[in-house]
C-alpha positions as CSV (number, residue, x, y, z in Angstrom):
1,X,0.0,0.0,0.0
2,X,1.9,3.6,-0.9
3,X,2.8,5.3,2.1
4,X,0.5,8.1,1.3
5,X,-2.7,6.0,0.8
6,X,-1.3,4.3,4.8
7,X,-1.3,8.5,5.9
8,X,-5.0,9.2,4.8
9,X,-6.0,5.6,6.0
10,X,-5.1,6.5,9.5
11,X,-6.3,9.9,9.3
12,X,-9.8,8.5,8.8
13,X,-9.4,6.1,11.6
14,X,-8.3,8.6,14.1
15,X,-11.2,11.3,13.2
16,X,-13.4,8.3,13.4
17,X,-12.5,7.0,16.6
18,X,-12.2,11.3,17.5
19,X,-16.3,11.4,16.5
20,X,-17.3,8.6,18.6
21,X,-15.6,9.5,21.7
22,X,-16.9,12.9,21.4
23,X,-20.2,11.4,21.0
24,X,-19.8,9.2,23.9
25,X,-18.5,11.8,26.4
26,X,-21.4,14.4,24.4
27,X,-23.9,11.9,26.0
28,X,-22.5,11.1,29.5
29,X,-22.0,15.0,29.6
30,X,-25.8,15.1,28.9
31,X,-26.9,12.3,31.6
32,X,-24.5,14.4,34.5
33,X,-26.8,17.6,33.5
34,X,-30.1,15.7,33.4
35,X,-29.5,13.9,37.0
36,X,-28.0,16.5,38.3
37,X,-31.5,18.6,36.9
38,X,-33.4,15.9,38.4
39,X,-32.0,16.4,41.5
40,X,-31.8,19.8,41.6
41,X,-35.7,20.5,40.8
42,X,-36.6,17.2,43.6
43,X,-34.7,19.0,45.9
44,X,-36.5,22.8,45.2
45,X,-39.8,20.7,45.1
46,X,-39.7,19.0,48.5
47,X,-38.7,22.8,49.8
48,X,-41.7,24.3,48.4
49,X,-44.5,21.3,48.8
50,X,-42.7,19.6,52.7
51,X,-46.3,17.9,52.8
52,X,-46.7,16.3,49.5
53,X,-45.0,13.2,48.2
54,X,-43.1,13.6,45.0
55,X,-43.4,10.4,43.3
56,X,-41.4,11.0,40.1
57,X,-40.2,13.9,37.8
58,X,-39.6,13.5,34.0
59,X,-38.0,15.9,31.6
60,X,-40.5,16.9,28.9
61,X,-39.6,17.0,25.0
62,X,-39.9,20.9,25.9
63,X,-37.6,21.9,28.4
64,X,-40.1,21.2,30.8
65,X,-40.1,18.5,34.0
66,X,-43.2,17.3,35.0
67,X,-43.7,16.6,38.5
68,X,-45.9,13.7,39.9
69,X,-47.3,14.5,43.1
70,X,-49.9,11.8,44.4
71,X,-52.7,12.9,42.4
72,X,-52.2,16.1,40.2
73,X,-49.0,17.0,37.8
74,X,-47.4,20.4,37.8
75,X,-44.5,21.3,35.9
76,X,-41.3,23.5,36.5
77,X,-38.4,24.8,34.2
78,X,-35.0,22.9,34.2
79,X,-33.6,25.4,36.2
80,X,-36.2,25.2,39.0
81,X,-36.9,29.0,39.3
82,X,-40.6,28.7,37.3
83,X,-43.4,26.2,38.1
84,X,-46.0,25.9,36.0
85,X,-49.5,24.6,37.4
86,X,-52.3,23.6,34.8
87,X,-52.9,22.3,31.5
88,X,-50.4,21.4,28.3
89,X,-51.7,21.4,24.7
90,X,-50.4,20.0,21.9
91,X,-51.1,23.1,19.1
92,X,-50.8,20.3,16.7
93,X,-53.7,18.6,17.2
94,X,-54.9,20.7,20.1
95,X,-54.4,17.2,22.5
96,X,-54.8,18.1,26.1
97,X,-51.5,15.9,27.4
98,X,-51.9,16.7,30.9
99,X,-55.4,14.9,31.0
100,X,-54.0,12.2,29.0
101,X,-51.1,11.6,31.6
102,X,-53.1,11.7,34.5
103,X,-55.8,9.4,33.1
104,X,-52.6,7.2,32.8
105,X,-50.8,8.2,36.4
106,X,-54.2,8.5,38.5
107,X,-57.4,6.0,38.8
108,X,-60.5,7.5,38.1
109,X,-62.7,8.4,41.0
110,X,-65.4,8.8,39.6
111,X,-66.7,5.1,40.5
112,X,-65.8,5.9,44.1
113,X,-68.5,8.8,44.4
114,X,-71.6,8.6,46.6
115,X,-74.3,8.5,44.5
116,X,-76.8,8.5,47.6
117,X,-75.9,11.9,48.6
118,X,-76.6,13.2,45.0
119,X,-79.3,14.8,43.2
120,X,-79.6,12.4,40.5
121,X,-81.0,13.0,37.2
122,X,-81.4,11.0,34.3
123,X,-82.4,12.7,31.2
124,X,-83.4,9.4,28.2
125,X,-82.0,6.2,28.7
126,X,-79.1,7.6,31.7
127,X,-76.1,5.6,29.3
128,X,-73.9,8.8,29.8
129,X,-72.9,9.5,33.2
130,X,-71.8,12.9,34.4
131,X,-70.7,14.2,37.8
132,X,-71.0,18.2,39.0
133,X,-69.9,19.7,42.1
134,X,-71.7,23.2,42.1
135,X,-72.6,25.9,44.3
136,X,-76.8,26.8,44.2
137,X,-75.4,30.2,44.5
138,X,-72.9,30.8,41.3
139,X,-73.9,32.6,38.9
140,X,-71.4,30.1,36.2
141,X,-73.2,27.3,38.1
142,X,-76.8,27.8,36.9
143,X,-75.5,28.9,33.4
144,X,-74.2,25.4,33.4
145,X,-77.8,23.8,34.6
146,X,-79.4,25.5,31.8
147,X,-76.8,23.7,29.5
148,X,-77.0,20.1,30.9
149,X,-81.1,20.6,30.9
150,X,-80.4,20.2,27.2
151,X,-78.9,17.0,27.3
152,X,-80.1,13.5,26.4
153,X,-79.3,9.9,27.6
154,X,-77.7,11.1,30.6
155,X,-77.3,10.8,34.1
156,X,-76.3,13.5,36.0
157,X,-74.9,13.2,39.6
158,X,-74.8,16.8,41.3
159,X,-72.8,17.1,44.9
160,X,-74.4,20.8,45.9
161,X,-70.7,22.5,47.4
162,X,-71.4,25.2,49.6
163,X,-68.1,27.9,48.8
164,X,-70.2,31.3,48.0
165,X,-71.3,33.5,50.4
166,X,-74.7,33.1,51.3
167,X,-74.9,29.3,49.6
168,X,-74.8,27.3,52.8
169,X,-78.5,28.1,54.3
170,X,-80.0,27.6,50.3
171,X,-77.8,24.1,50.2
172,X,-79.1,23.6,53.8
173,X,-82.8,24.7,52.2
174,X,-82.8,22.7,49.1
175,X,-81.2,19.2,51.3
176,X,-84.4,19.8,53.6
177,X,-86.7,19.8,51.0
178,X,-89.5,17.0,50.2
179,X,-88.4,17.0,46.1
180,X,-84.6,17.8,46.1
181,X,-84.8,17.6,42.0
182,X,-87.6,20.0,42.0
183,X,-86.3,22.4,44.6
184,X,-83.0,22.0,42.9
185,X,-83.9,23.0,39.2
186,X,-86.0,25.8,41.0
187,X,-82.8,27.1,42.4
188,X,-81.1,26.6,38.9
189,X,-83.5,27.7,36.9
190,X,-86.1,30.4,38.5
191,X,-84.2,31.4,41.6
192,X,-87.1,30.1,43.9
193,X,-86.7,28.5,46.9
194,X,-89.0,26.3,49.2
195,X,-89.8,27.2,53.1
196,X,-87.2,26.2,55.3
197,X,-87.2,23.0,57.4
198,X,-84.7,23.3,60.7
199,X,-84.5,20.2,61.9
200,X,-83.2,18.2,59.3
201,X,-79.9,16.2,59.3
202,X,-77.8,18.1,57.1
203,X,-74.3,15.5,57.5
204,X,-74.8,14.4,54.1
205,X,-73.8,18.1,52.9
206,X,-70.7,18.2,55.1
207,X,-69.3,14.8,53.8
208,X,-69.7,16.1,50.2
209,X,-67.8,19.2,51.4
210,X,-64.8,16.3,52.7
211,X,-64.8,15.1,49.5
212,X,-64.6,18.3,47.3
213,X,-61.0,18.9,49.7
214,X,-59.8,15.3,49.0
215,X,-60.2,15.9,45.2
216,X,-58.9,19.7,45.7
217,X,-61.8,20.9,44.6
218,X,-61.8,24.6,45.0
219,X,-64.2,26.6,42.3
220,X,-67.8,25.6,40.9
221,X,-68.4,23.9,38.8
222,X,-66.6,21.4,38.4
223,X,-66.9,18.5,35.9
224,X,-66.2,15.0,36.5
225,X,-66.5,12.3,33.7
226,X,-66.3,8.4,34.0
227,X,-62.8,8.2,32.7
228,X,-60.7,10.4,35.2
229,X,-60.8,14.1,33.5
230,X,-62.7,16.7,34.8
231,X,-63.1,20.3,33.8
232,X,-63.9,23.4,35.7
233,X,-66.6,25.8,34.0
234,X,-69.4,25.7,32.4
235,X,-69.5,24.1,29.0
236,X,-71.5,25.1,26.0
237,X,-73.8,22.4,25.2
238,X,-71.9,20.9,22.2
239,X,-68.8,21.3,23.9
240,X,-70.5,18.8,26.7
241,X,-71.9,16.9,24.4
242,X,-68.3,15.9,22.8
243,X,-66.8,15.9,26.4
244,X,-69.1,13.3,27.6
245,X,-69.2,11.1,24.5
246,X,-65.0,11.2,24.6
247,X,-65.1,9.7,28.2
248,X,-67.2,7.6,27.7
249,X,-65.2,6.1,24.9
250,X,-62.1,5.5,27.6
């Protein structure tokens, strides 16, 4: 072989082995920074939440980490200093990925509800099922009842949650009365109330109250579906109409 073809032979070799130990020590390089990340954000977490169990934190494909906590996600920058609390979209395809990782992380508890201390409603042949915490006070609440009384082949759990001013006595009223459905909707719909009744046992309220803090409920309504997700507002009636088909579907 001529002696210059041996020179450019070993040329090659050496940029070649060059290229794969820079790759090699590129990629260790970048496992130091992500532990050390992970660490780093675990470590500013457990500071700032002393209370709550972190369960697991995983880089996101955008420079975000995504921090499990028992039974919600939040999300922080990789260097710790910005937190980020609420939902991801995909502007592809508009896919909300937080609900679709913590339909994955979390059980749904929507099987675990009390039915008995509903108002239960079931519009057509009650397939559907939907659950509402709401206040018979907010004004976003009986928008929303004027929506879901357009709705067919549905059930409808509501859990009245006393958070307003003024919406303990009229949850109080309405749990007291002969018809809750009836005094309920009359609420919703034509702001009438019936008489008062005093001695009534009124625990049933306070237990859906326990619950509302267990699933950190804190604004009404709130929207629970069969499938884990849940959405705070009040919906258009299409827009509940796709929402409840879509968990169903899970």
């Amino acid at each position: 072989m001529p002696r210059s073809t041996q020179l450019l032979y070993r040329a090659i070799c050496a940029l070649f082995l060059s290229a794969m130990v820079f790759t090699k020590t590129t990629a260790v390089a970048a496992d130091t920074v992500a532990a050390n990340n992970d660490a780093l954000i675990r470590a500013q977490m457990t500071a700032l939440f002393p209370y709550s169990k972190i369960r697991r934190i995983q880089r996101m494909p955008f420079h975000l980490y995504e921090v499990d906590f028992d039974d919600h996600l939040i999300y922080v920058d990789d260097t710790g200093h910005y937190l980020f609390s609420g939902h991801i979209f995909s502007l592809d395809d508009m896919h909300d990925l937080t609900a679709n990782r913590e339909r994955k992380l979390y059980p749904s508890p929507f099987n675990t509800f009390p039915i008995n201390l509903a108002i239960t409603e079931t519009h057509g042949n009650g397939k559907r099922k939907l659950a509402v915490f709401t206040d018979p006070n907010c004004p976003y609440c009986k928008k929303l009842e004027r929506e879901l009384a357009g709705l067919n082949n549905v059930t409808i759990y509501t859990f009245m949650l006393a958070i307003l001013p003024g919406s303990v006595e009229k949850a109080h009223t309405i749990w007291c009365a002969p018809n809750r459905i009836r005094a309920w909707q009359n609420q919703m719909l034509h702001n009438t109330l019936p008489n008062h009744v005093t001695n009534c046992d009124t625990s049933g309220l306070a237990n859906i109250s326990a619950l509302a803090k267990t699933l950190h409920i804190s604004a009404t309504p709130t929207l629970y579906f069969p499938d884990g997700s849940h959405q705070i507002g009040a919906p258009a009636l299409e827009q509940l109409e796709n929402l409840l088909n879509t968990s169903q579907a899970q």
